[in-house]
C-alpha positions as CSV (number, residue, x, y, z in Angstrom):
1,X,202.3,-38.5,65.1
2,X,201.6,-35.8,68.0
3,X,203.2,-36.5,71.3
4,X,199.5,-37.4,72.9
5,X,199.0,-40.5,70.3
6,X,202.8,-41.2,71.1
7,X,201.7,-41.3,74.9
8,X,198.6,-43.3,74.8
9,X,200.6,-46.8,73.5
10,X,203.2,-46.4,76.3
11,X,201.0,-45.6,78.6
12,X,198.8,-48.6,77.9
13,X,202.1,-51.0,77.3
14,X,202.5,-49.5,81.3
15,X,199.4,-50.6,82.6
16,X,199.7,-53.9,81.2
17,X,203.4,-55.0,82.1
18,X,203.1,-53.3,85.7
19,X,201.5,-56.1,87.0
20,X,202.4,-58.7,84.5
21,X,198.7,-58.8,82.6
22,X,198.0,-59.6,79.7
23,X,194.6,-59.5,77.5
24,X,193.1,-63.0,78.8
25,X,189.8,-65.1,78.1
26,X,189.0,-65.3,81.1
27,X,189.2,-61.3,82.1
28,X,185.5,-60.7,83.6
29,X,184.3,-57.2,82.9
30,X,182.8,-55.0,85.6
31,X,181.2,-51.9,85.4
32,X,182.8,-48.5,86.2
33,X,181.0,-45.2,87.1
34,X,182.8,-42.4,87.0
35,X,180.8,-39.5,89.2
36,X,183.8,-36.9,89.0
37,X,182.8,-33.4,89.4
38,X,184.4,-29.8,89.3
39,X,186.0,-28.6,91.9
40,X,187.9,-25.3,92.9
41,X,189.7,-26.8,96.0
42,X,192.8,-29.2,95.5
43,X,192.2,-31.0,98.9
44,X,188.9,-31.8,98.3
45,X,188.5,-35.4,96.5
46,X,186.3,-34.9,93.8
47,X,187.7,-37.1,91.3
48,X,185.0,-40.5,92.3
49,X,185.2,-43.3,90.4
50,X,183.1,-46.7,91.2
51,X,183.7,-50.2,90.1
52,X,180.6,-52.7,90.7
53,X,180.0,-56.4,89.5
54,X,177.8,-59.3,91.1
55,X,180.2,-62.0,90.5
56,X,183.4,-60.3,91.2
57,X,185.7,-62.1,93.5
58,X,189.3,-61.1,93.2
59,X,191.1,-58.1,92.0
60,X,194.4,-56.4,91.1
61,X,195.5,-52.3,92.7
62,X,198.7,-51.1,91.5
63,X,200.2,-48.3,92.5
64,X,202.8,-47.1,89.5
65,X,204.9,-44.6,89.1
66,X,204.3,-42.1,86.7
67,X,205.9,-42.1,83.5
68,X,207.9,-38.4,83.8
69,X,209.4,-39.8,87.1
70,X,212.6,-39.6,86.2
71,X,212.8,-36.5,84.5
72,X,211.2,-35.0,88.2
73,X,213.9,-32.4,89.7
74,X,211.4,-30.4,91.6
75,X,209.1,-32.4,94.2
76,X,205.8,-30.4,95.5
77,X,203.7,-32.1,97.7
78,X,202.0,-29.3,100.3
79,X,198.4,-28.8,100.8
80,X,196.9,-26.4,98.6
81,X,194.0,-24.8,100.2
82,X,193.3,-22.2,98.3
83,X,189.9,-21.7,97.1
84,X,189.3,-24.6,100.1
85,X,186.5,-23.7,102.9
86,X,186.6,-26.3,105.2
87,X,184.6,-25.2,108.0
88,X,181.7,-27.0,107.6
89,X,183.5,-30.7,107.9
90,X,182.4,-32.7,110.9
91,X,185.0,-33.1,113.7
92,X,185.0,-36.0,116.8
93,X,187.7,-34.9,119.1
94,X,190.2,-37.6,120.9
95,X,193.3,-37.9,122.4
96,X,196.2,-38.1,120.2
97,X,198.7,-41.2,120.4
98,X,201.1,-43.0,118.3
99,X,201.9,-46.7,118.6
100,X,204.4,-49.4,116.7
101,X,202.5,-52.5,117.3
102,X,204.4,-54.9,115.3
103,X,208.2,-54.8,114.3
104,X,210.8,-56.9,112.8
105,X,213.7,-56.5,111.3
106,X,212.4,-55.8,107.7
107,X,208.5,-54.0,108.1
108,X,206.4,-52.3,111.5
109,X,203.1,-51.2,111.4
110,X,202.6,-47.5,112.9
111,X,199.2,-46.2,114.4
112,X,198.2,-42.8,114.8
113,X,194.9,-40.6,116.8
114,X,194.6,-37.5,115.4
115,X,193.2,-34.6,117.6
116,X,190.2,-34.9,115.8
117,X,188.8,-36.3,112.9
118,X,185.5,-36.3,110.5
119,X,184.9,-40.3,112.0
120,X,184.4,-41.5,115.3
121,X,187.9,-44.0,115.6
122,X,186.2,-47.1,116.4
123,X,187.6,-50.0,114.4
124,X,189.7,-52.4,116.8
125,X,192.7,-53.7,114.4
126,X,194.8,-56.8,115.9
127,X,198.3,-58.1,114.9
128,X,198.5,-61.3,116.5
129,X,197.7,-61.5,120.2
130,X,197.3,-56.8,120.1
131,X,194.4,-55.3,119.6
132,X,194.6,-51.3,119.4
133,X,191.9,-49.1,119.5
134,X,191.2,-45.6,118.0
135,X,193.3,-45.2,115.9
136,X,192.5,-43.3,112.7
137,X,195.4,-44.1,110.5
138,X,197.8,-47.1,110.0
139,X,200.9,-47.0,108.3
140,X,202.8,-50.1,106.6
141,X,207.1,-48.9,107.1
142,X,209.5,-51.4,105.3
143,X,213.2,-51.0,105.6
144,X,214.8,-50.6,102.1
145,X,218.3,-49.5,101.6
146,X,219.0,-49.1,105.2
147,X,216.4,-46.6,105.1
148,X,212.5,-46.9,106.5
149,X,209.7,-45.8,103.6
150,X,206.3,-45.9,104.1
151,X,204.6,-47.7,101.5
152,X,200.7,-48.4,102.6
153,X,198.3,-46.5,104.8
154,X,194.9,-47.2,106.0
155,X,192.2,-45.2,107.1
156,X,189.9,-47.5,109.8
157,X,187.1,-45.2,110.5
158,X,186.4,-44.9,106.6
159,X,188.0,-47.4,104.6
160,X,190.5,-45.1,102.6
161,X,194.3,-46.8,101.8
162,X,197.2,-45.3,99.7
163,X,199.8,-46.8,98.3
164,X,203.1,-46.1,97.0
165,X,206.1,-47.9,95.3
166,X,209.3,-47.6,96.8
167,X,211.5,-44.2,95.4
168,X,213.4,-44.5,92.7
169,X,216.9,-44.2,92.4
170,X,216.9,-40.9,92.2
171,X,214.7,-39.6,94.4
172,X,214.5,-40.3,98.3
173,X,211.0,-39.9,99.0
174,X,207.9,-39.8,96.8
175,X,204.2,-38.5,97.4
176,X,200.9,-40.3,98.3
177,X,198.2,-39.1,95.6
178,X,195.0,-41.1,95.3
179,X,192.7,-43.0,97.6
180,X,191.2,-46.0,97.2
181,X,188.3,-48.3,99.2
182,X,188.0,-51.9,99.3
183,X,184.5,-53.5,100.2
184,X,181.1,-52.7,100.2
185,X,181.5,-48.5,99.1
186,X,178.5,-46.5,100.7
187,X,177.8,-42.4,101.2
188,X,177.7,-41.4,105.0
189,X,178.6,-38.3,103.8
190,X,181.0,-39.2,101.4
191,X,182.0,-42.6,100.5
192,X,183.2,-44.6,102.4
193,X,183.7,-48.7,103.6
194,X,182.2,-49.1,106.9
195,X,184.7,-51.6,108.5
196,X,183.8,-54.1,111.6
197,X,187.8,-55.5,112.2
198,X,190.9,-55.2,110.3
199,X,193.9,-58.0,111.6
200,X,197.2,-58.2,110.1
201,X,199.1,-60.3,109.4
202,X,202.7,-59.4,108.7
203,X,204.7,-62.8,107.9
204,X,202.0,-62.6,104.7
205,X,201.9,-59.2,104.3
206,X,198.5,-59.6,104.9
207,X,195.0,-57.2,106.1
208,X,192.1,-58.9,106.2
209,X,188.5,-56.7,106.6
210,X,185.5,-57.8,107.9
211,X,182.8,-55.5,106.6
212,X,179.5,-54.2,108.6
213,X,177.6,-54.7,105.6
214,X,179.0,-58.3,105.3
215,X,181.8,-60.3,103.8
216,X,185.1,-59.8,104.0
217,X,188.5,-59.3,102.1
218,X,191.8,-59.7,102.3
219,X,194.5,-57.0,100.9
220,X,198.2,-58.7,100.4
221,X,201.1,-56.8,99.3
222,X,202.4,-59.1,96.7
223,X,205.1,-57.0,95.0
224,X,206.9,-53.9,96.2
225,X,209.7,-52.1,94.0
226,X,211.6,-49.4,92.7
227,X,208.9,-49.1,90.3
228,X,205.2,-50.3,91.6
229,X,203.3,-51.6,94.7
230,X,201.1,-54.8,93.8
231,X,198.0,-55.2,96.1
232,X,195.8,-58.4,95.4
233,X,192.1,-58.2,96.8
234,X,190.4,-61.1,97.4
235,X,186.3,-61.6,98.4
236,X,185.1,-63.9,101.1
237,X,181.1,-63.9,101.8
238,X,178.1,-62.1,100.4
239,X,178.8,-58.4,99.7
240,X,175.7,-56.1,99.0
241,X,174.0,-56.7,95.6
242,X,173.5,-52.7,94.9
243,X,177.2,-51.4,96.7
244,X,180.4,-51.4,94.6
245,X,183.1,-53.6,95.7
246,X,186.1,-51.0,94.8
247,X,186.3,-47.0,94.2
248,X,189.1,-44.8,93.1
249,X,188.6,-40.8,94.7
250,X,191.2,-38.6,93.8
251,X,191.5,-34.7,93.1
252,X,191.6,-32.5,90.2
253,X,190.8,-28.9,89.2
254,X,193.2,-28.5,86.2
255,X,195.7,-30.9,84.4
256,X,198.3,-29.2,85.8
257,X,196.9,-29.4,89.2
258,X,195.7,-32.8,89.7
259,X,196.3,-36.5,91.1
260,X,194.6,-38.0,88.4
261,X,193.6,-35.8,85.0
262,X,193.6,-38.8,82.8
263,X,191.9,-42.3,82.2
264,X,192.6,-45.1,80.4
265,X,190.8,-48.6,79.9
266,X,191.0,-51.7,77.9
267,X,187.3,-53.7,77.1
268,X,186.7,-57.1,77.2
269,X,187.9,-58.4,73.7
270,X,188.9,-54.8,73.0
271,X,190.7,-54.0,69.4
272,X,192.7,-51.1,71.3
273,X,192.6,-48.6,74.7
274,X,190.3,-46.4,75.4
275,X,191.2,-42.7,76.6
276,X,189.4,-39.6,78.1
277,X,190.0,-36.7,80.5
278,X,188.7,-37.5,84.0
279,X,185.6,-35.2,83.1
280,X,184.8,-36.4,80.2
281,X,185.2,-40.4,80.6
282,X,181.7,-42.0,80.2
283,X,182.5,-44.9,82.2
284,X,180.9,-48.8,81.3
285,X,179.6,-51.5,81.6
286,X,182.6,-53.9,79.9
287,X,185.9,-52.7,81.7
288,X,189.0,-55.2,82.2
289,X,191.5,-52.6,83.4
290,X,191.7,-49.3,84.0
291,X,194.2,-46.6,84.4
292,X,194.2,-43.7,86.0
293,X,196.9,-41.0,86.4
294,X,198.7,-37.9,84.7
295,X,200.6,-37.5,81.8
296,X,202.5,-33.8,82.2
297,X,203.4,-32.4,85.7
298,X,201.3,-31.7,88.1
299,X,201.8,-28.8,90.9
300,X,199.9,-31.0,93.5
301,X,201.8,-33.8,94.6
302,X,203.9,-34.0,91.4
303,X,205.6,-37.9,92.2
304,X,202.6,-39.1,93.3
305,X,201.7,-42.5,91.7
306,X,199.8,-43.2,88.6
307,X,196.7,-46.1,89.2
308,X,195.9,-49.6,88.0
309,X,193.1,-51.7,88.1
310,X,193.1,-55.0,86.5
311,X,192.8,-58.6,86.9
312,X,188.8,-58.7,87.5
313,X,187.9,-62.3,88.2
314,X,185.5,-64.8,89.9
315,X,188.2,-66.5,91.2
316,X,191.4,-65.7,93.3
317,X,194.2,-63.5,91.7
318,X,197.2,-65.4,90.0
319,X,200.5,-64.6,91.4
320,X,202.1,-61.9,89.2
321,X,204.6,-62.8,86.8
322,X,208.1,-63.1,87.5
């Protein structure tokens, strides 16, 4: 047996206990696109998958980490911009802040204005009663430990989150890797999710979108650990018939310099997994889960998580599995 067909069953065993899923009747396939394309530059996201279904009204995101993470010694997580010409990325100027506009004793939500950025900041986002403006990133701290790790970020002006489980024991910090969008996924450029509101709500752990092209959706942080972050989506509203309602975008150039260089999936009443290289997966029309990550070391952001989606359904998300 060579080590890759060792890989493959642990890799799909991963996918499925991370979250508690199992193979189930009632899994509704969705169609995934996968418009990856070469790149040169390791800051440039050209890893794009999109996921797309009329019916779809709840999902699963899981952010896992990979399986080498303990056997990580050496943590790289710098830009890389070689090979990178960036000078032809739009720019809005603003006036850079930083907020915390909601604490307690166990999470806060941090806001950032960058001095520029390639949106115009104008999505309001309100925790109770405060509404702040401009802001082109929010991060999600939780205390852990007696330490604070950031765990969840969220790009207003474009749609973009990241995710993260907490460290493992022997680490103290680990990298964000990929992006992901929730809602109606358009190009302006690139993709992105054109967002009217986001609220939070933190006793629930809760964000709740309201989308420009309609609908809405909620994002809860349902289980955080040492070894994955659990986000359930769920759809409120009519969404555009021809937009996908989720997309992956990620980066690679080689496998050994990539945040995702692998994919896995599982088809409704599948025999087995499927598995390609990023470049080469065809995508399809019959998808229940997917996974997308690495399996050797990467150079570029080498603890960064590994990807799940899973749990496709026209109704709301069960609670994972205790």
């Amino acid at each position: 047996m060579t080590r890759k067909s060792r890989l493959a069953p642990a890799f799909a065993l991963l996918a499925l206990l991370a979250g508690g899923a199992v193979a189930r009747a009632d899994d509704l396939p969705v169609t995934v696109k996968n418009g990856s394309e070469p790149e040169l530059c390791a800051e440039k996201d050209n890893v794009a998958l999109d996921f797309s279904s009329a019916t779809l009204k709840s999902l699963r995101i899981q952010a896992v980490h990979p399986s080498f993470i303990g056997g990580i010694t050496a943590d790289r997580w710098a830009p890389d911009f070689t090979s990178c010409d960036m000078s032809r990325d739009p720019s809005f100027a603003t006036q850079a802040k930083r907020v915390t506009f909601y604490e307690d004793n166990d999470l806060w939500l941090t806001g950032y204005a960058y001095p520029s950025f390639w949106r115009p900041a104008t999505v309001p986002v309100r925790v109770g009663d405060r509404v702040e403006n401009g802001l082109h990133i929010i991060q999600v701290w939780v205390k852990f430990q007696e330490r604070a790790e950031e765990v969840l970020v969220v790009y207003p002006p474009d749609g973009y989150w990241r995710a993260r489980p907490l460290p493992p024991p022997h680490m103290r910090w680990t990298a964000y890797g990929s992006s992901f969008l929730v809602g109606p996924v358009e190009v302006q450029e690139r993709p992105i999710v054109d967002i009217k509101e986001i609220v939070f709500d933190p006793k629930a752990k809760r964000f709740t979108m309201t989308f420009a092209r309609g609908g809405s959706a909620t994002l809860t942080i349902s289980t955080l650990d040492q070894d994955r972050i659990i986000l359930d989506v769920e759809f409120d509203g009519p969404r555009p018939a021809n937009m996908p309602f989720a997309a992956l975008r990620s980066m690679y150039t080689t496998e050994t310099n990539a945040d995702v260089a692998k994919v896995e999936w599982r088809v409704k009443d599948g025999k087995g997994w499927g598995e390609a290289p990023i470049m080469n997966f065809k995508g399809g029309d019959d998808i229940t889960e997917l996974w997308a990550g690495r399996q050797v070391l990467s150079r570029h952001n080498t603890s960064a998580p590994d990807m799940v989606f899973n749990r496709f359904s026209t109704g709301p998300v069960p609670p994972p599995k205790k």
